[in-house]
N, CA, C and O atoms as a Tripos MOL2 file, in Angstrom:
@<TRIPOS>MOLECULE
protein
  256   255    64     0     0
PROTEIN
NO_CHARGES

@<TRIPOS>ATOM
      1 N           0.8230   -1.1930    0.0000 N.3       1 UNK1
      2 CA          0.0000    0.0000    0.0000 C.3       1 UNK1
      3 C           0.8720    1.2640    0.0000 C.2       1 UNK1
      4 O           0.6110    2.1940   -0.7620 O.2       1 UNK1
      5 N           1.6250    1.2890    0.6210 N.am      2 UNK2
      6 CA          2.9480    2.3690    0.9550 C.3       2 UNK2
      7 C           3.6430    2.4890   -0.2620 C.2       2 UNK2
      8 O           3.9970    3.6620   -0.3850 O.2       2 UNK2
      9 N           3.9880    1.8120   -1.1970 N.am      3 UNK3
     10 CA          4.2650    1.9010   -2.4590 C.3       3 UNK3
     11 C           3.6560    2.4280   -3.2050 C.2       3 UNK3
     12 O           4.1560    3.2510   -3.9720 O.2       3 UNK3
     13 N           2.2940    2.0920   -3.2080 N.am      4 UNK4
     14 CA          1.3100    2.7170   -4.3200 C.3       4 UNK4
     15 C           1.3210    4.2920   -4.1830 C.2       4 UNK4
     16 O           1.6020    5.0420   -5.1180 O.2       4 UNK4
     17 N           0.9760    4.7130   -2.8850 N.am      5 UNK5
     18 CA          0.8300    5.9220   -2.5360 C.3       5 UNK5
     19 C           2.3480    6.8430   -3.3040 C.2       5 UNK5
     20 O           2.3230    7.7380   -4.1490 O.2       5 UNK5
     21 N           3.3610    6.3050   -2.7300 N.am      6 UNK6
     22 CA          4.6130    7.0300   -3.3730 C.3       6 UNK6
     23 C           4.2650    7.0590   -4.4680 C.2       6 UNK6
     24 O           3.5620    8.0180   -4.7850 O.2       6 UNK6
     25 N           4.4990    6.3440   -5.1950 N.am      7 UNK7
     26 CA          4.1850    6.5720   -6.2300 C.3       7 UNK7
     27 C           3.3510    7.0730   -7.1510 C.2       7 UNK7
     28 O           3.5890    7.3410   -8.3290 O.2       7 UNK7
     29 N           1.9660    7.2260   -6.2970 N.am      8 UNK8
     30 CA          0.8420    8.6790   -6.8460 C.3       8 UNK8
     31 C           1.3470    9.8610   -6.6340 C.2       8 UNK8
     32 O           1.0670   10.8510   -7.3100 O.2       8 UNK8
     33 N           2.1730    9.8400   -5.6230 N.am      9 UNK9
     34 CA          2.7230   11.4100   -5.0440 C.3       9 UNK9
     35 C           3.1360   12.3350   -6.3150 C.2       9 UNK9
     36 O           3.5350   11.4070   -7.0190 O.2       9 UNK9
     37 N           3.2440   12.9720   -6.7610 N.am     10 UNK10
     38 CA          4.0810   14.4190   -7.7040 C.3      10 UNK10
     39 C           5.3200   14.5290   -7.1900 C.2      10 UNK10
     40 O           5.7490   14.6400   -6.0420 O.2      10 UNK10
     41 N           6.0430   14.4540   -8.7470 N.am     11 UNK11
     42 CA          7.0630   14.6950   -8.3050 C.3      11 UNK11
     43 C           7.5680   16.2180   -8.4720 C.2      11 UNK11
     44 O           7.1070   16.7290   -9.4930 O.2      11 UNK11
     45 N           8.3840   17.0460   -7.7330 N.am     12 UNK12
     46 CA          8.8410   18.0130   -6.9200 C.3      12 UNK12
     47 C           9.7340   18.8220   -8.2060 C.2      12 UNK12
     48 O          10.7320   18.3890   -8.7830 O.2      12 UNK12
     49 N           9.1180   19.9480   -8.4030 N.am     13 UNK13
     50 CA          9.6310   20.7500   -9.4080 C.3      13 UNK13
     51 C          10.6200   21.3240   -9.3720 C.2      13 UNK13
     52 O          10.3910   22.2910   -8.6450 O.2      13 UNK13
     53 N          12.4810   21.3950   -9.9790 N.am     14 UNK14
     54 CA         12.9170   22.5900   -9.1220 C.3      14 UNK14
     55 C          13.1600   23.6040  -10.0870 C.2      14 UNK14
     56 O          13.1960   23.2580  -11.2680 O.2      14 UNK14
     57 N          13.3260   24.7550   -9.7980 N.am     15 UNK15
     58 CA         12.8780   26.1850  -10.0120 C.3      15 UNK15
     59 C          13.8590   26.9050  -10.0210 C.2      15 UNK15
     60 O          14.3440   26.8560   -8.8910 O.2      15 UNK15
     61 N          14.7010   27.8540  -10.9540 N.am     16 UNK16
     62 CA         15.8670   28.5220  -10.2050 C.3      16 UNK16
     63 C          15.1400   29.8110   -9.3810 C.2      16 UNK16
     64 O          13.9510   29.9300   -9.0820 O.2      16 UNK16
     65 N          16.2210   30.6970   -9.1300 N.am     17 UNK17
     66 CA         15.7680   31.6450   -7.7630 C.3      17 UNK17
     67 C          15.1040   32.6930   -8.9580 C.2      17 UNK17
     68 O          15.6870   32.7870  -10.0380 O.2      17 UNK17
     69 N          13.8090   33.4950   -8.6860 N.am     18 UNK18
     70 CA         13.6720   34.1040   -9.5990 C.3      18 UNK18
     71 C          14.1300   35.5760   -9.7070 C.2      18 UNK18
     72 O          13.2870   36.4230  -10.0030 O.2      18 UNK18
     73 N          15.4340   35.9410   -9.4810 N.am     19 UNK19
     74 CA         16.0140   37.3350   -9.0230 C.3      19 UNK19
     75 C          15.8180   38.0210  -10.4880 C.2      19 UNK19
     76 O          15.4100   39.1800  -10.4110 O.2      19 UNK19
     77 N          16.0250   37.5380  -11.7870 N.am     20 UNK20
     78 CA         15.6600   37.9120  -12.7960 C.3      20 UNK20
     79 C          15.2000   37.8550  -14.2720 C.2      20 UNK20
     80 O          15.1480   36.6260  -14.2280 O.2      20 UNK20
     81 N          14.9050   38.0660  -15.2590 N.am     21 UNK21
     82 CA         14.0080   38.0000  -16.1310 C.3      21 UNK21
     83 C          13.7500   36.6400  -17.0630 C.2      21 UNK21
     84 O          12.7890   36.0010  -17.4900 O.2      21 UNK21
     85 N          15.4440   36.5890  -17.1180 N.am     22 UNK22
     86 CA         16.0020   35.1930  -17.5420 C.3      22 UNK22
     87 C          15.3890   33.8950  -16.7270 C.2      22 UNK22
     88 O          14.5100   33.2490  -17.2990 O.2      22 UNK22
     89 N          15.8440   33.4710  -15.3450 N.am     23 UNK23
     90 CA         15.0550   32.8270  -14.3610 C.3      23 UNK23
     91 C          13.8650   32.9320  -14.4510 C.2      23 UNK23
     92 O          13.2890   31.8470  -14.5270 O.2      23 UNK23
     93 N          13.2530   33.7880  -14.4750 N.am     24 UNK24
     94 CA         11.3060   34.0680  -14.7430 C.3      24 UNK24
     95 C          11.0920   33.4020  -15.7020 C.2      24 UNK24
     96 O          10.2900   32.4830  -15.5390 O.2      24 UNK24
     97 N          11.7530   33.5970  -17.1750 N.am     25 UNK25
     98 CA         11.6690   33.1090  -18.9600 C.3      25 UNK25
     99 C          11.5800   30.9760  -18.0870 C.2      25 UNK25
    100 O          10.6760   30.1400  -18.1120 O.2      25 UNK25
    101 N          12.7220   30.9540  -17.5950 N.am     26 UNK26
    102 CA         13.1640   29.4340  -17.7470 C.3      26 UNK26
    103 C          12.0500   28.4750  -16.3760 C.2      26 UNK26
    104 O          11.7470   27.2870  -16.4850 O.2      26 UNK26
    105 N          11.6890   29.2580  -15.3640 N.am     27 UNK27
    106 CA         10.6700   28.7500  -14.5300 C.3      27 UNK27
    107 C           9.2000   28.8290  -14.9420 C.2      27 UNK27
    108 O           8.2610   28.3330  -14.3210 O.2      27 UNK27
    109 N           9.1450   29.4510  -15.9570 N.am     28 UNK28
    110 CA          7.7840   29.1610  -16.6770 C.3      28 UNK28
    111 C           7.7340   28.2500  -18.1540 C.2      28 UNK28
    112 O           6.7940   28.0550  -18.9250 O.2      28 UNK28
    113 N           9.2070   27.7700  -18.1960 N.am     29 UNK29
    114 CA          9.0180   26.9840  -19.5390 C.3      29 UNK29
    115 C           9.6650   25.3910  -18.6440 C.2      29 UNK29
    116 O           9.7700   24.2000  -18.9390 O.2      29 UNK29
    117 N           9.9310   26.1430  -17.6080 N.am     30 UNK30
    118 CA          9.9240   24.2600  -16.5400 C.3      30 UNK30
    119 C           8.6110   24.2690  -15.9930 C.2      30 UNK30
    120 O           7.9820   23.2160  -16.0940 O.2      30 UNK30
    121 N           8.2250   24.9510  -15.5980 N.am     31 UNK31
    122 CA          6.6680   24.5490  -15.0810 C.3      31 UNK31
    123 C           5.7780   24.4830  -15.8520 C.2      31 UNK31
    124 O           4.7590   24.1110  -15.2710 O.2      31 UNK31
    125 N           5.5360   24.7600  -17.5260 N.am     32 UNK32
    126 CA          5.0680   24.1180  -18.3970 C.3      32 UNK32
    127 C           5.8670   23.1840  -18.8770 C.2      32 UNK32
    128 O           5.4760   22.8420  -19.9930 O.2      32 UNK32
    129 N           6.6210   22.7330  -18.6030 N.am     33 UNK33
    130 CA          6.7880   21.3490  -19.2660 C.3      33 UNK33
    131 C           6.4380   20.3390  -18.3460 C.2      33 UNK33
    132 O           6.2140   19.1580  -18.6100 O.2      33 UNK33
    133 N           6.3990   21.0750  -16.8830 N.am     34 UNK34
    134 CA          6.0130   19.9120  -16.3400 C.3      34 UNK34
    135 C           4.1630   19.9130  -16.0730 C.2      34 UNK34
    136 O           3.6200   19.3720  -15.1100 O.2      34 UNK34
    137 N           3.7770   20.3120  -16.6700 N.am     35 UNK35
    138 CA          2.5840   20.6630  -16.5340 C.3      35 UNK35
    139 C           1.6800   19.8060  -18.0750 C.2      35 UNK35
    140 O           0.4860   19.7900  -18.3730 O.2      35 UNK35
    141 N           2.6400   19.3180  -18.6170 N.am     36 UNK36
    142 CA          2.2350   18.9310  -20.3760 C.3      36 UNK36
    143 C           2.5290   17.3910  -19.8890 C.2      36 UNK36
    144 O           1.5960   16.5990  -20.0270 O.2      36 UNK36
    145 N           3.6540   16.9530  -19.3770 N.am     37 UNK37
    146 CA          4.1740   16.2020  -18.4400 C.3      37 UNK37
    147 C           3.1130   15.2490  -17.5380 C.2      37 UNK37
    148 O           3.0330   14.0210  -17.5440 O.2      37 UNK37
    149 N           2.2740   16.2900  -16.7080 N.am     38 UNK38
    150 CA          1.2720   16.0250  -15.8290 C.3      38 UNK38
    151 C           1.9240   15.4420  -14.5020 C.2      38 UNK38
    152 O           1.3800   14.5140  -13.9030 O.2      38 UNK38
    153 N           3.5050   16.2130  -13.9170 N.am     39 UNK39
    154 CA          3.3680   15.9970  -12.8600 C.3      39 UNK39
    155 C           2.6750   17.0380  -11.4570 C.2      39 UNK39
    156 O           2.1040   16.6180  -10.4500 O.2      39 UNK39
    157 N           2.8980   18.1190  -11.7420 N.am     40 UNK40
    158 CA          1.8100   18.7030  -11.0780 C.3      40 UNK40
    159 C           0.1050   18.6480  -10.9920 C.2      40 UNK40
    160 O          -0.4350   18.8390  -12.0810 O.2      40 UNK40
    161 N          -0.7850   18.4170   -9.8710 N.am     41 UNK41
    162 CA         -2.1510   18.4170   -9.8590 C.3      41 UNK41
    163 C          -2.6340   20.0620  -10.3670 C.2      41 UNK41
    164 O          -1.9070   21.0360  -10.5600 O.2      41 UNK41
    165 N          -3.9960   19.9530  -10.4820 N.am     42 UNK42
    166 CA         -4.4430   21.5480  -10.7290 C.3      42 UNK42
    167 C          -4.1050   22.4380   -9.5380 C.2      42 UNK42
    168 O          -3.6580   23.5650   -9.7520 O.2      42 UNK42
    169 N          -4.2800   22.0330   -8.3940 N.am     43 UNK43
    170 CA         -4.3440   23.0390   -7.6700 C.3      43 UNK43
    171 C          -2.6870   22.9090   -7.5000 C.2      43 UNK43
    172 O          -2.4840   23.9260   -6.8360 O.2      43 UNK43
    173 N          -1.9360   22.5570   -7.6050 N.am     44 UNK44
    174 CA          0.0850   23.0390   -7.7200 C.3      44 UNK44
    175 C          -0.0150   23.9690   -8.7810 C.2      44 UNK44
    176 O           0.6100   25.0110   -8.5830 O.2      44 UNK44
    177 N          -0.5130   23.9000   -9.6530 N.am     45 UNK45
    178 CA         -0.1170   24.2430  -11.1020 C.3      45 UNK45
    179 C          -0.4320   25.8700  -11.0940 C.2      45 UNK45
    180 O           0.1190   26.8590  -11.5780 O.2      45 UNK45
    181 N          -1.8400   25.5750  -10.1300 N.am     46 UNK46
    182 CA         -2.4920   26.9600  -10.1900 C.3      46 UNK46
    183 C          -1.5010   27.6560   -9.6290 C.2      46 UNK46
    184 O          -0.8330   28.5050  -10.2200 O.2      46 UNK46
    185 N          -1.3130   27.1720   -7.9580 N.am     47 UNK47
    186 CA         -1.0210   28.0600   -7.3500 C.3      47 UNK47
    187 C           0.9730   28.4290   -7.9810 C.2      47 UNK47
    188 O           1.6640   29.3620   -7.5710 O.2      47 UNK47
    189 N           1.3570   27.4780   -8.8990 N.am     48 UNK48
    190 CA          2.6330   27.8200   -9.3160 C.3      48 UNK48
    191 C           2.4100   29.1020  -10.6300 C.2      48 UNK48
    192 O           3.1900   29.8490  -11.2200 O.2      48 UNK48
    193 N           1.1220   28.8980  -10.6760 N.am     49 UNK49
    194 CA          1.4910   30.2640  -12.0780 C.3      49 UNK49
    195 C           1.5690   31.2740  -11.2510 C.2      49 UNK49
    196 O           2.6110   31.9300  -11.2460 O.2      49 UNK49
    197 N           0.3840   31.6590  -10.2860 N.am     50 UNK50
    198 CA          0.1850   33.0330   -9.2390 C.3      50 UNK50
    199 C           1.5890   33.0450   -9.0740 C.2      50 UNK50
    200 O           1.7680   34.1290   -9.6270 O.2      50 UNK50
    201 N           2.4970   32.7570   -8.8100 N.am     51 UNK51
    202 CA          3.7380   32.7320   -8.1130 C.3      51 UNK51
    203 C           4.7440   33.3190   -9.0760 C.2      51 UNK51
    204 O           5.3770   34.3560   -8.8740 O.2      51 UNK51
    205 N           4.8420   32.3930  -10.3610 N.am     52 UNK52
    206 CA          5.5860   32.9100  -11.1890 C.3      52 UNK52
    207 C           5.2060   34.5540  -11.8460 C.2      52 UNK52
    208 O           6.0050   35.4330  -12.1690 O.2      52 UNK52
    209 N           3.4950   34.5730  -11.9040 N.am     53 UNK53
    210 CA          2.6870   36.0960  -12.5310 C.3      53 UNK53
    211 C           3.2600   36.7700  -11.2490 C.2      53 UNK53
    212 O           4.1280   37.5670  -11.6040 O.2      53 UNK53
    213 N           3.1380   36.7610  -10.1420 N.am     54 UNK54
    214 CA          4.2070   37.9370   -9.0060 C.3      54 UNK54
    215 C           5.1330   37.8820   -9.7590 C.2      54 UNK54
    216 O           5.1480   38.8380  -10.5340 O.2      54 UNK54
    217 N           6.3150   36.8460   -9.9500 N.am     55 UNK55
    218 CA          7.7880   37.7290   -9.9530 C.3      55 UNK55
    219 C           7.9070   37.8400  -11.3750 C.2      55 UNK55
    220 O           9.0580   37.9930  -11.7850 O.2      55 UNK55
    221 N           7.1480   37.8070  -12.0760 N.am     56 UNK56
    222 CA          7.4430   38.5760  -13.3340 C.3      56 UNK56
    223 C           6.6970   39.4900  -13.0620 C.2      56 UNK56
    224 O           7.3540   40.4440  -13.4780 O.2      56 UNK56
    225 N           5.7530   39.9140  -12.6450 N.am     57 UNK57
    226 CA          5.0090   41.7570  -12.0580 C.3      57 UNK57
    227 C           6.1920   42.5380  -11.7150 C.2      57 UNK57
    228 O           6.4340   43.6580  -12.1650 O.2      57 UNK57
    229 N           7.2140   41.6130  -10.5520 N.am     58 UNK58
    230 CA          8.1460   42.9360   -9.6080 C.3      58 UNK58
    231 C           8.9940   43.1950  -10.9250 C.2      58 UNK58
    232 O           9.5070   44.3060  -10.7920 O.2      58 UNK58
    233 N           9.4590   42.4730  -12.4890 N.am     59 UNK59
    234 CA         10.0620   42.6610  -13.0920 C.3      59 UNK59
    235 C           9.6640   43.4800  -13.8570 C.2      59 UNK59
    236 O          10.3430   44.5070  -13.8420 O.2      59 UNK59
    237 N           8.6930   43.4800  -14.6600 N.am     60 UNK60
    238 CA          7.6540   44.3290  -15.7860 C.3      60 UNK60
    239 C           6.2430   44.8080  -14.9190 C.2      60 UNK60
    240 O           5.1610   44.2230  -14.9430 O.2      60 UNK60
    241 N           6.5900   46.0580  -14.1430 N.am     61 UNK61
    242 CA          4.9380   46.3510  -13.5180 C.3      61 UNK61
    243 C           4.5430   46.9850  -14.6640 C.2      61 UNK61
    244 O           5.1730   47.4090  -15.6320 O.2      61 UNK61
    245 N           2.7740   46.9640  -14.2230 N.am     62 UNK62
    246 CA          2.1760   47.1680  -15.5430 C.3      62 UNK62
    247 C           2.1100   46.5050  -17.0840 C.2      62 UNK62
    248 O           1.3600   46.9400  -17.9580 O.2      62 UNK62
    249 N           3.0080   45.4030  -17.2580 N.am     63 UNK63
    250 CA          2.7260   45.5280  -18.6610 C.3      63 UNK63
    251 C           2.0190   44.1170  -18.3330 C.2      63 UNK63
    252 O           2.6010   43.2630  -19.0020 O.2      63 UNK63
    253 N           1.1510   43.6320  -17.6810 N.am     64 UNK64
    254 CA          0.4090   42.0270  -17.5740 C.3      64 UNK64
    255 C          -1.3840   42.3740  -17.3470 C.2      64 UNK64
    256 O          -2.1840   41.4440  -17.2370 O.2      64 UNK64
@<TRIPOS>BOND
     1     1     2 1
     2     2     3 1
     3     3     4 2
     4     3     5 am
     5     5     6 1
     6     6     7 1
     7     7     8 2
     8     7     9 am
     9     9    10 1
    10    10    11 1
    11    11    12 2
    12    11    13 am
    13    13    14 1
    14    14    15 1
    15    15    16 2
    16    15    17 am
    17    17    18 1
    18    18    19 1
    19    19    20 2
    20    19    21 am
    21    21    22 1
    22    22    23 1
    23    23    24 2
    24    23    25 am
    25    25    26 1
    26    26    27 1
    27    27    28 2
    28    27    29 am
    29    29    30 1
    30    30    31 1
    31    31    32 2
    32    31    33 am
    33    33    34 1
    34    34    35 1
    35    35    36 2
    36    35    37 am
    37    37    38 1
    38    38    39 1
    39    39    40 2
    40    39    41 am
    41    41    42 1
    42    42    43 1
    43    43    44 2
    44    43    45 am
    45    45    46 1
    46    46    47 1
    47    47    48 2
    48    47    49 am
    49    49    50 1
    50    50    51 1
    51    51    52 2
    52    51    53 am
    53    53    54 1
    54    54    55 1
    55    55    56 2
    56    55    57 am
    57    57    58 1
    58    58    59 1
    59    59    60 2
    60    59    61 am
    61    61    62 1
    62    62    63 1
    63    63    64 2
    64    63    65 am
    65    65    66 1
    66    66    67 1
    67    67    68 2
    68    67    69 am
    69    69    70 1
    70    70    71 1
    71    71    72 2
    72    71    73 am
    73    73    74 1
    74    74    75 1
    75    75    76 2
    76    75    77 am
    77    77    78 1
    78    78    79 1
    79    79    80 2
    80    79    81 am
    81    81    82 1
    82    82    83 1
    83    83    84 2
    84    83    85 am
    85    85    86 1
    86    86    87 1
    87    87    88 2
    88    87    89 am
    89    89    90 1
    90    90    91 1
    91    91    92 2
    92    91    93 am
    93    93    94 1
    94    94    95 1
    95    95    96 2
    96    95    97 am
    97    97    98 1
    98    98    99 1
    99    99   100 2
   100    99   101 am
   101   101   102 1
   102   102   103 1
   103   103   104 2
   104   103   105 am
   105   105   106 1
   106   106   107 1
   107   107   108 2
   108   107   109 am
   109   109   110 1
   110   110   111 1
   111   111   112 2
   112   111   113 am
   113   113   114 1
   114   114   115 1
   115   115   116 2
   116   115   117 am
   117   117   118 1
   118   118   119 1
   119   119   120 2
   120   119   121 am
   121   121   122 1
   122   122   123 1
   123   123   124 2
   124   123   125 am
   125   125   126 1
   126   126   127 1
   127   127   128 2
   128   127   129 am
   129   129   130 1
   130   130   131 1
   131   131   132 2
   132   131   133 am
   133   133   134 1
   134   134   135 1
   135   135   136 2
   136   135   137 am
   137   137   138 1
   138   138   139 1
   139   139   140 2
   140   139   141 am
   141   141   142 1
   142   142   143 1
   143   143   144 2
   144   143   145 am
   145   145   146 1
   146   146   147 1
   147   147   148 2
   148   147   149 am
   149   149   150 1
   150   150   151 1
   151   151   152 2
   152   151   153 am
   153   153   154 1
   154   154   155 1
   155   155   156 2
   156   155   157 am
   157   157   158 1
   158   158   159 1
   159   159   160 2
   160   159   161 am
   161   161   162 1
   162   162   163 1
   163   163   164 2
   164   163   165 am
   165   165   166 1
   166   166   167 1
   167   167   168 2
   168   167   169 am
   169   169   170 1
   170   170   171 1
   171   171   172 2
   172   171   173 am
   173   173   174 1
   174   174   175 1
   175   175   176 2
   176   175   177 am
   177   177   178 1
   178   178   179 1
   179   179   180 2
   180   179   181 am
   181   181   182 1
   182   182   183 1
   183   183   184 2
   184   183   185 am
   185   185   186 1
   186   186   187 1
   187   187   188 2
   188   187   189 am
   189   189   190 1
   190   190   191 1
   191   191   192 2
   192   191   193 am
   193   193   194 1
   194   194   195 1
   195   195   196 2
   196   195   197 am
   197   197   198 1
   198   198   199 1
   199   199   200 2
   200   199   201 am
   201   201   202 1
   202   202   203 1
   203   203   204 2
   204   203   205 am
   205   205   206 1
   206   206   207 1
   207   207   208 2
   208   207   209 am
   209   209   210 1
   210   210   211 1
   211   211   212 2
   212   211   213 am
   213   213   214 1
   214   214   215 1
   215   215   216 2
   216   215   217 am
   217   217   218 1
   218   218   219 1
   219   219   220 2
   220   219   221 am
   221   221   222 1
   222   222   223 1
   223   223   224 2
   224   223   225 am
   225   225   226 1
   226   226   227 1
   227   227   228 2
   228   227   229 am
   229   229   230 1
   230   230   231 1
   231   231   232 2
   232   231   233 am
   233   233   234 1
   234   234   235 1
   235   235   236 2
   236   235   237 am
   237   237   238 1
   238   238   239 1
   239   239   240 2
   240   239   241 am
   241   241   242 1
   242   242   243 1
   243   243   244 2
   244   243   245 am
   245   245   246 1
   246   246   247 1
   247   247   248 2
   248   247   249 am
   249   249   250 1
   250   250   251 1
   251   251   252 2
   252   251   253 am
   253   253   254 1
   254   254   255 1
   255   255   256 2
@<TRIPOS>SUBSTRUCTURE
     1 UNK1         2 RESIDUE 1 A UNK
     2 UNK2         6 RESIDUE 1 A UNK
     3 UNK3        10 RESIDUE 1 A UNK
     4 UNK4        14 RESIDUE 1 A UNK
     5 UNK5        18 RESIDUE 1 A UNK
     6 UNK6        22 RESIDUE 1 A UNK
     7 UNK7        26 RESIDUE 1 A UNK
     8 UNK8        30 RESIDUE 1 A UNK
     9 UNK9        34 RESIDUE 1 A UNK
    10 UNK10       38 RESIDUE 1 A UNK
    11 UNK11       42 RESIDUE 1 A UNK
    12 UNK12       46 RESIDUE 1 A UNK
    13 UNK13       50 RESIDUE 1 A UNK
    14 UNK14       54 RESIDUE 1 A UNK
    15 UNK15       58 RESIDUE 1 A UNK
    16 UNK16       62 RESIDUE 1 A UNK
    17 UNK17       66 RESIDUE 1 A UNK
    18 UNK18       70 RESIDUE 1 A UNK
    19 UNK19       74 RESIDUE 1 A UNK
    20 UNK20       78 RESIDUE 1 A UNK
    21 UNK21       82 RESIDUE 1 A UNK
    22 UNK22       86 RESIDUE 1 A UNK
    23 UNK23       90 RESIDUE 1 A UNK
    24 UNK24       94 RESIDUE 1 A UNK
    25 UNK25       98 RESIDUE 1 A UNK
    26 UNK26      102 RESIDUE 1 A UNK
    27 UNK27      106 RESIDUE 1 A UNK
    28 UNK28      110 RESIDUE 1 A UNK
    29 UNK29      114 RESIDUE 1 A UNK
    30 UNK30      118 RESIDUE 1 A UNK
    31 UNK31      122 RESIDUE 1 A UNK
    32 UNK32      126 RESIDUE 1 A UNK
    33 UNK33      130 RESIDUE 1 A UNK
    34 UNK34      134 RESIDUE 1 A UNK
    35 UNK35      138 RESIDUE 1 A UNK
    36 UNK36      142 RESIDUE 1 A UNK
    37 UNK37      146 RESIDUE 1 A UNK
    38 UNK38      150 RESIDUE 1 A UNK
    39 UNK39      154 RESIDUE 1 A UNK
    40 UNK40      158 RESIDUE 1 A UNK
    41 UNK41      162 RESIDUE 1 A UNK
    42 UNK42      166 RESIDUE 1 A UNK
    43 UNK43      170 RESIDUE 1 A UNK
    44 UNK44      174 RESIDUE 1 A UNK
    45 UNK45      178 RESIDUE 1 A UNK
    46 UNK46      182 RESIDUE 1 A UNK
    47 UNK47      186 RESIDUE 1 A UNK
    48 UNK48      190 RESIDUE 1 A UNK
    49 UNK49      194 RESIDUE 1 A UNK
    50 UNK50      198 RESIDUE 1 A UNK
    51 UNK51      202 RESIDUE 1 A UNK
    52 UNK52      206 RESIDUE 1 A UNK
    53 UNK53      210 RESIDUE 1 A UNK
    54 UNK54      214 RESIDUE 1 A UNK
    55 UNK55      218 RESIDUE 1 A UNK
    56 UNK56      222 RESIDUE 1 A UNK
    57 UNK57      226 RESIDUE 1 A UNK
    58 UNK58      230 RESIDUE 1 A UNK
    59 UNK59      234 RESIDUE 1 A UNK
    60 UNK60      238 RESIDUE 1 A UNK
    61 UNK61      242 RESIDUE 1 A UNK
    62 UNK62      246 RESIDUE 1 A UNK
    63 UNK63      250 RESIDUE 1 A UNK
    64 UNK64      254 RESIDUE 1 A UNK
């Protein structure tokens, strides 16, 4: 049973730091790939775009 479960689990996205624009470009083309992928559920996915739409805001305010 303990097996099965691991193995439903998602596996764990990693992300570089998003200090700038470049990092922003490459954490939204890893979190769509992992999203085409289907290891994130809806509600990760969601709450990973809100996250990424902030730090590309503190980069480009106004233009979203």
């Amino acid at each position: 049973m303990h097996l099965m479960l691991e193995e439903a689990r998602p596996e764990k996205i990693s992300l570089p730091n998003l200090g700038d624009a470049n990092a922003i470009y490459g954490a939204i083309a890893k979190g769509a790939q992992a999203v085409v992928d289907g290891k994130p559920d809806y509600k990760q996915a969601s709450i990973l775009g809100y996250y990424l739409q902030l730090a590309a805001e503190q980069h480009w305010p106004g233009e979203f």
